[in-house]
N, C-alpha and C positions, 0 to 999 in steps of 0.2 A: 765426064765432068758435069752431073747435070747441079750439083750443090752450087758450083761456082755461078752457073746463070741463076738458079734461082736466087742466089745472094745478091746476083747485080740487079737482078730485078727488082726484087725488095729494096735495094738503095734507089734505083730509079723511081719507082714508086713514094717512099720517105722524101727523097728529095721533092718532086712534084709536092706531095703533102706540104713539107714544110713550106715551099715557096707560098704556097696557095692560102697557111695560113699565118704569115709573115705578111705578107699582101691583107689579107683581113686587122692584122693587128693593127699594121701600116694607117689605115683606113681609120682605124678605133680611133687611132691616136691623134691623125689629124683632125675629126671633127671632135672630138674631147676639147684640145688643145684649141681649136676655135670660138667651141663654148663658151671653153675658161676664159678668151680675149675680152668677144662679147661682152660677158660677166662681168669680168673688170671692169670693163673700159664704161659698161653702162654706170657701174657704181660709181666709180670716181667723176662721171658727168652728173651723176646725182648729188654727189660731195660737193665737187666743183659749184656746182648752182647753188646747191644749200648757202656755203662759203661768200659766195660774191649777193644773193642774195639778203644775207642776213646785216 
């Protein structure tokens, strides 16, 4: 039966892969999605000021 181990192994491997890069995407996407807070959040204090400003 040596198909069958190397089949699990190849899953065992894929799986580690995927975690590892599910873990990176993970990662993308939170400091992306921080960015984008920042981003916002700096422009609408820049609106904001504009607004009470003028």
């Amino acid at each position: 039966m040596p198909t069958l181990h190397l089949f699990m192994l190849e899953v065992k491997c894929f799986t580690l892969h995927w975690r590892r890069q599910n873990r990176v995407i993970f990662m993308l996407l939170f400091y992306t999605s921080k960015f984008m807070f920042i981003n916002i959040f700096y422009k609408l204090h820049r609106y904001i000021l504009h607004f009470f400003l003028s």
